[in-house]
C-alpha positions as CSV (number, residue, x, y, z in Angstrom):
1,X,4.4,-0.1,14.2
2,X,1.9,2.6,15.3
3,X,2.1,3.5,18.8
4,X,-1.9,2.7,20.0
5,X,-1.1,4.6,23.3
6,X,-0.7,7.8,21.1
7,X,-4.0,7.9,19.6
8,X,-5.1,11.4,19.3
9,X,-8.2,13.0,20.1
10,X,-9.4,12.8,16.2
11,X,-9.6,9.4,16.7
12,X,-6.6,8.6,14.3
13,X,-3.8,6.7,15.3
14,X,0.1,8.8,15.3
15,X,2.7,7.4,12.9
16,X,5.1,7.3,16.1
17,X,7.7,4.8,15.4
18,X,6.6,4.4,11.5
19,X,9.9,5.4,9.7
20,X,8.8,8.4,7.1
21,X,10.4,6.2,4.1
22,X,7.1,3.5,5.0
23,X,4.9,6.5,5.0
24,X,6.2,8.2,1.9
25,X,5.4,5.3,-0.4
26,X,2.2,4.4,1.7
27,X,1.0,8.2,0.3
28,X,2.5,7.7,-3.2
29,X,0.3,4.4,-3.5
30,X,-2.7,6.2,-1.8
31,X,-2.1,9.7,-3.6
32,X,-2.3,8.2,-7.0
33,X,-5.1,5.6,-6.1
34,X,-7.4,8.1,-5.4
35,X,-6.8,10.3,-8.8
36,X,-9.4,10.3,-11.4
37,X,-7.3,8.3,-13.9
38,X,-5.6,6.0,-11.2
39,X,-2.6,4.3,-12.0
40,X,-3.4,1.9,-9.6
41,X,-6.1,0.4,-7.5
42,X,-4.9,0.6,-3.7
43,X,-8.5,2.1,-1.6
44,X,-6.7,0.2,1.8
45,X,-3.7,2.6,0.9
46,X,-5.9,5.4,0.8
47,X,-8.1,4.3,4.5
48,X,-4.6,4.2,6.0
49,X,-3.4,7.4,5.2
50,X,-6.8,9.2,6.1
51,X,-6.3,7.2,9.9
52,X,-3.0,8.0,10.6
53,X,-2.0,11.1,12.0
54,X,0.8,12.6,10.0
55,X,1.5,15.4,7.5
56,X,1.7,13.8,4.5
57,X,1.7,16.9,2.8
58,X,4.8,17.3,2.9
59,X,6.2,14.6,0.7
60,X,4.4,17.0,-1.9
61,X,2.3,15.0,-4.8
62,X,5.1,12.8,-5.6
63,X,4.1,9.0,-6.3
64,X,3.4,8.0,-10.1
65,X,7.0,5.9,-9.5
66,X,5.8,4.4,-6.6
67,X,2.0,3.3,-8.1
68,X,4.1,1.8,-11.5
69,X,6.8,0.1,-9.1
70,X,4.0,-1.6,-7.2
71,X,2.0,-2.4,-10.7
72,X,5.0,-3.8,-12.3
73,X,5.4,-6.0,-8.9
74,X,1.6,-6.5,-9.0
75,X,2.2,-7.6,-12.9
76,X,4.7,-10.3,-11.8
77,X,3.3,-11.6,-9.1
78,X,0.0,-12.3,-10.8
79,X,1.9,-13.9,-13.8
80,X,3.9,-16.1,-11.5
81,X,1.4,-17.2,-9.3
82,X,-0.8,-18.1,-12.4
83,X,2.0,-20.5,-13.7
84,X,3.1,-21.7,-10.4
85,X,-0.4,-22.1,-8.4
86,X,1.2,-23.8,-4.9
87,X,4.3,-20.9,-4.7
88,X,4.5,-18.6,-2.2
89,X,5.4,-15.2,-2.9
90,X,7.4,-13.0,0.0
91,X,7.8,-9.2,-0.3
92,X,10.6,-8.0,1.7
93,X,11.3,-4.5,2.8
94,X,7.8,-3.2,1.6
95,X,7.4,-0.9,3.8
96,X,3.4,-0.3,4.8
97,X,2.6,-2.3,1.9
98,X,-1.6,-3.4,0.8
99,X,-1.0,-5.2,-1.7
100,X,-2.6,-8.5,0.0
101,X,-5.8,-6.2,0.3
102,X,-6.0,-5.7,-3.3
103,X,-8.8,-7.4,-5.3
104,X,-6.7,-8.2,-8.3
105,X,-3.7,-10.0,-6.2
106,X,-7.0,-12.0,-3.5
107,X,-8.4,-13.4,-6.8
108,X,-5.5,-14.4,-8.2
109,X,-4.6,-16.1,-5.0
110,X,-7.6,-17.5,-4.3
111,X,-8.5,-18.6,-8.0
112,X,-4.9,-20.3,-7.6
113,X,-5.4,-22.4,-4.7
């Protein structure tokens, strides 16, 4: 959880607390969402990563792995939740994790209920 007493003067919020393995696959999701070609489509991955004070940079440009690992789960749970309309789907150890945000995974959701 961010620290909101840390907030620094740019008005972005510190990653104190956050562990770095959250905040590497948060940038991995947000690095290739906001390519050209995009892998996938994740713009809350990207508004977190531009409000929180860290140096993402230095993770380097990895991330393809972690935009196709989150599309294959994205697959799934949009195949399942089209057979099985009243199940409840629970991500565990997701780290910072938008995948609720996402158009694709709302409409299926909502569409399904």
């Amino acid at each position: 959880m961010l620290d909101e007493s840390s907030q620094r003067q740019s008005g972005r919020e510190t990653a104190d607390g956050v562990s770095e393995t959250a905040l590497l696959t948060l940038y991995g999701r947000a690095d290739q969402a906001g390519r050209p070609d995009p892998i996938i489509d994740d713009p809350m991955a990207i508004k977190l990563v531009e409000s929180i004070e860290f140096d993402f940079e230095k993770f380097g440009r990895k991330g393809q792995e972690m935009a196709l690992r989150s599309l294959a789960v994205d697959r799934c749970a949009i195949r399942y939740l089209s057979e099985h309309p009243q199940a409840t789907v629970v991500a565990l150890a997701e780290g910072f994790q938008t995948r609720s945000y996402q158009t694709r995974i709302q409409s299926t959701s909502m569409s399904a209920g």
